[in-house]
Legacy VTK file of the C-alpha trace (Angstrom):
# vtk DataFile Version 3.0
C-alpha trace
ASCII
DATASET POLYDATA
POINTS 241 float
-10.235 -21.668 -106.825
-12.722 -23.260 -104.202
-9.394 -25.104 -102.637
-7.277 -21.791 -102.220
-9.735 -19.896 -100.189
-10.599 -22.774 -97.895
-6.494 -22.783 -97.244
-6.245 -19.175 -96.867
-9.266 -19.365 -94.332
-7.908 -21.878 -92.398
-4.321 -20.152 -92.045
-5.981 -17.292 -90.708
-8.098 -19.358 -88.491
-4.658 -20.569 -87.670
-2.791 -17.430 -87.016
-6.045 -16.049 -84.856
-5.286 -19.198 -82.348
-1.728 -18.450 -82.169
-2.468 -15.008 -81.380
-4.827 -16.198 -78.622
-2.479 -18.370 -76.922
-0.249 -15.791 -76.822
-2.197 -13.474 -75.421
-3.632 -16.305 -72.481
-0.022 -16.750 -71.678
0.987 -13.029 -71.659
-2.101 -12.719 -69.321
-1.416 -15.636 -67.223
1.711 -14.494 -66.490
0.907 -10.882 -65.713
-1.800 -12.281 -63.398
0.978 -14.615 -61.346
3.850 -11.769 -61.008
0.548 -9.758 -59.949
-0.228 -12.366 -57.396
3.557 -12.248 -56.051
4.113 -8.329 -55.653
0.219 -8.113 -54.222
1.382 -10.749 -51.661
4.727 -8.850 -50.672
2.764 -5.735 -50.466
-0.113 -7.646 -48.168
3.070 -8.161 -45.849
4.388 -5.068 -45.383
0.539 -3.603 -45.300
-0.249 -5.686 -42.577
3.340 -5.465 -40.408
1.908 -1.630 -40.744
-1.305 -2.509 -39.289
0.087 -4.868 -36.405
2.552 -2.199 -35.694
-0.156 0.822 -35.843
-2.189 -1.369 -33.579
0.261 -2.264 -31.196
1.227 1.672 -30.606
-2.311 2.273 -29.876
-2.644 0.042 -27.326
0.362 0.898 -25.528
-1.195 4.166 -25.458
-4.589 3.365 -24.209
-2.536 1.971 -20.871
-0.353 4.644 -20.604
-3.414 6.874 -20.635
-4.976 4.561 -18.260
-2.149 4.986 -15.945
-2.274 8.305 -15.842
-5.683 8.554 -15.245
-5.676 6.283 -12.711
-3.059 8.068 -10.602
-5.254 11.261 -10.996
-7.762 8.918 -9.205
-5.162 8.554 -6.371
-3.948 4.940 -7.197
-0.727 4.672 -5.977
2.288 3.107 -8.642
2.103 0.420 -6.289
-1.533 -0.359 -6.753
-1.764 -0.442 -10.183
-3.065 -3.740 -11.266
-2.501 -5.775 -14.580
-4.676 -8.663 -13.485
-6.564 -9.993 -16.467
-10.097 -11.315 -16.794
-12.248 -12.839 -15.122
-10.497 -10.902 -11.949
-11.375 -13.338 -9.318
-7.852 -14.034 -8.341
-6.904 -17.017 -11.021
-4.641 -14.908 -12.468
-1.679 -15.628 -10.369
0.762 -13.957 -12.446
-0.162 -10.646 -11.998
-2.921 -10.128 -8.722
-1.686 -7.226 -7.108
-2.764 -7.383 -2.890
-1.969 -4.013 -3.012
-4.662 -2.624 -5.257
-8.058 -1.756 -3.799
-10.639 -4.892 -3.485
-13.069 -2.867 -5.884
-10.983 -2.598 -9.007
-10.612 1.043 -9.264
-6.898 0.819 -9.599
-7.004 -2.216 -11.906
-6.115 -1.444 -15.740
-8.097 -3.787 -17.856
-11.535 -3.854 -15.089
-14.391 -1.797 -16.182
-14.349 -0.094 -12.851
-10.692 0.683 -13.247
-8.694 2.252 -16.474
-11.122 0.020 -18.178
-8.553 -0.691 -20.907
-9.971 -3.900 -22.872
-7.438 -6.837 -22.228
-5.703 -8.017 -25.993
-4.766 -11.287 -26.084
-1.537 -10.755 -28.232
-1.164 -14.845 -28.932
-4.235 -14.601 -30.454
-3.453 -11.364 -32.310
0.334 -9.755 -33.110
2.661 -12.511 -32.112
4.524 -14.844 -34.277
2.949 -18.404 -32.901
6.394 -20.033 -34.178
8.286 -18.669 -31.052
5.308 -17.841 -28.384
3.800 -21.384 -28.053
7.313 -22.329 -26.676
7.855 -20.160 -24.568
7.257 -18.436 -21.205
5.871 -14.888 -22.144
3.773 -16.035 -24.528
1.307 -13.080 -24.466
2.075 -9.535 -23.032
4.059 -9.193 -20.021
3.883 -6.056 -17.357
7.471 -6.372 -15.709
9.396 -4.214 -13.855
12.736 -2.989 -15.040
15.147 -0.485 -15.738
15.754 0.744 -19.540
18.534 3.279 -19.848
19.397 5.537 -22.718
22.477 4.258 -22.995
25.301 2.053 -20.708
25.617 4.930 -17.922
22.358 7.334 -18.299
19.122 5.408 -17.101
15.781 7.275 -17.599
14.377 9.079 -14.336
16.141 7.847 -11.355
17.623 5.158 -10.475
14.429 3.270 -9.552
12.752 0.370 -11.742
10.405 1.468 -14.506
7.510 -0.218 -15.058
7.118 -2.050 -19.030
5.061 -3.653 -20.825
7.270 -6.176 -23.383
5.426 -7.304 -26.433
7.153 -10.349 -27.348
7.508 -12.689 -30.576
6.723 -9.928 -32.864
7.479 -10.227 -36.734
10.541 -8.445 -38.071
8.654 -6.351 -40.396
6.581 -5.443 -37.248
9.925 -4.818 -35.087
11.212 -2.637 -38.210
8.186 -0.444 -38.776
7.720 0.320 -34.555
11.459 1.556 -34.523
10.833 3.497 -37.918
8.118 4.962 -36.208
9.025 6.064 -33.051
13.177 5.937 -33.995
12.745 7.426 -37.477
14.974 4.353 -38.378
14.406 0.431 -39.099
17.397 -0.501 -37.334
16.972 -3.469 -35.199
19.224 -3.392 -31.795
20.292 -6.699 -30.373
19.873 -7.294 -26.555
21.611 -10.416 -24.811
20.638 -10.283 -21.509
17.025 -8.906 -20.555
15.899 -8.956 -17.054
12.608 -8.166 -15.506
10.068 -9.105 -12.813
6.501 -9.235 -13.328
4.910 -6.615 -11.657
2.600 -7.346 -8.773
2.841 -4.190 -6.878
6.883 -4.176 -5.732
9.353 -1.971 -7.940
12.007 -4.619 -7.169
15.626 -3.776 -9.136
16.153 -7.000 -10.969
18.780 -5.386 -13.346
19.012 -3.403 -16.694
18.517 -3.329 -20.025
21.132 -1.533 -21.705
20.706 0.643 -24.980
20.572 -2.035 -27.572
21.193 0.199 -30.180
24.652 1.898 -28.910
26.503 3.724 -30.629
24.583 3.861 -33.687
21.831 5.989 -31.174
22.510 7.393 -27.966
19.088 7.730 -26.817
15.913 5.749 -26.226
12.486 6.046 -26.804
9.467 5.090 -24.980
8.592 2.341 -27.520
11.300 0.314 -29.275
11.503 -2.947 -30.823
15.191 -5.308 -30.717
15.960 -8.568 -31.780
15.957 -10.652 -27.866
18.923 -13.301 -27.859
17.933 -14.130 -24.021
16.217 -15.371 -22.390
14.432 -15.530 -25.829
15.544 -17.787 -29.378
18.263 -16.028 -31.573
16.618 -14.272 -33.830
12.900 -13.601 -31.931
11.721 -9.862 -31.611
10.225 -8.002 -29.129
8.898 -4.340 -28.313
9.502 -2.417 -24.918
7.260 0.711 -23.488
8.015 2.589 -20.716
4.583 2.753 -19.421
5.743 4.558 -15.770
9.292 5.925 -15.841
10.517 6.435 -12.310
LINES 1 242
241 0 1 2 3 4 5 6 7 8 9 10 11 12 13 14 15 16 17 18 19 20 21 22 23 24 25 26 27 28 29 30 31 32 33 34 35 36 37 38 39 40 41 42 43 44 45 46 47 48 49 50 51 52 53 54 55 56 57 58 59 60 61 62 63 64 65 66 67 68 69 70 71 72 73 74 75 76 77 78 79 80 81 82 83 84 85 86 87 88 89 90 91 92 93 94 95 96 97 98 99 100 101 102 103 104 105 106 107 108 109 110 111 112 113 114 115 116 117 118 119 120 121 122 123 124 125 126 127 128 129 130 131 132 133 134 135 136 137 138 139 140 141 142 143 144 145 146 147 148 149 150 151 152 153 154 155 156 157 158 159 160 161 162 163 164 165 166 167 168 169 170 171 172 173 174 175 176 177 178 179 180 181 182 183 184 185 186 187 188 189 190 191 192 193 194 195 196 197 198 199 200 201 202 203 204 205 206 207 208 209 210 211 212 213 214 215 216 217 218 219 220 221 222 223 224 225 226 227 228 229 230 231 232 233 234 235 236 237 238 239 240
């Protein structure tokens, strides 16, 4: 009689560590396919953020702008030097804009917009180390709505292009402000940086035609040139002339 229970204990004991390795691998694996659909959702959270972020800047220097001309700076004295401002920044000092900073964007005497190093925070480092615009880039240019209607007249508009962004960034700025992911392709984009001259390099045509007829301020397209295949970049109008 002794011998039977001690075999009927140990079966359950048995059974009871069957059950539990079950149970650890039912976990496990609910933990791992956890791990996978948190880290797709982490993505598209943070394209979301970049993309929130990068909307918010671009309107912090379009207000800037704007209260800068109510401050009587010309559009040809607007400045996009960057810090320190003592003239190393060669791409964009601006000899027309006063020698006291008021018409300079990012200067604390100026639109005092605080200067974002995109490298450091939006851009996809795969494409931008390569590359010339690495960072942010203040270019004249002129964006139409489509292959005959440009915005305003016929002069340049002034841009900032935020290069090398993600695609889930590029989709979720043209969801935004196009109330559509589509991604336009662009093969030939020409600009100048700006300095103080509204030079006419070209046009950018409506990357999007005929699926939109129309262009917003902010858009994002995939940039075949003079960027990779395959790179993506947003466009503001920050002055439409």
């Amino acid at each position: 009689m002794q011998k039977i229970i001690t075999n009927s204990q140990s079966g359950n004991a048995l059974f009871l560590i069957l059950i539990a390795v079950v149970l650890f691998a039912a976990l496990s694996y609910a933990v791992s396919q956890s791990g996978v659909t948190g880290g797709h959702n982490t993505g598209r959270e943070n394209a979301k953020l970049v993309a929130s972020e990068i909307n918010n800047y671009i309107v912090s220097l379009k207000t800037s702008i704007t209260r800068l001309s109510l401050r009587n700076c010309s559009q040809e004295a607007l400045s996009f030097e960057r810090p320190p401002f003592d003239g190393s920044d060669t791409d964009y000092v601006n000899p027309n804009s006063p020698a006291n900073f008021t018409c300079h964007i990012f200067h604390p005497d100026g639109g005092a917009v605080n200067y974002i190093n995109a490298n450091d925070k939006w851009l996809d480092m795969g494409f931008a180390s390569n590359f010339e615009y690495g960072d942010l880039a203040f270019m004249v240019s002129k964006i139409r709505f489509s292959s005959r209607l440009n915005i305003g007249t016929s002069a340049s508009d002034l841009i900032v292009l935020v290069p090398y962004v993600s695609k889930g960034v590029c989709e979720d700025i043209n969801e935004k402000n196009l109330g559509n992911k589509t991604i336009g392709v662009e093969t030939n984009i020409v600009g100048t940086k700006f300095t103080g001259s509204y030079v006419v390099p070209g046009d950018i045509d409506n990357p999007f035609s005929p699926s939109f007829n129309f262009l917003p301020d902010t858009y994002c397209i995939q940039s075949n040139d003079p960027y990779p295949a395959d790179s993506y970049a947003i466009y503001s109008i920050l002055l439409a002339r």
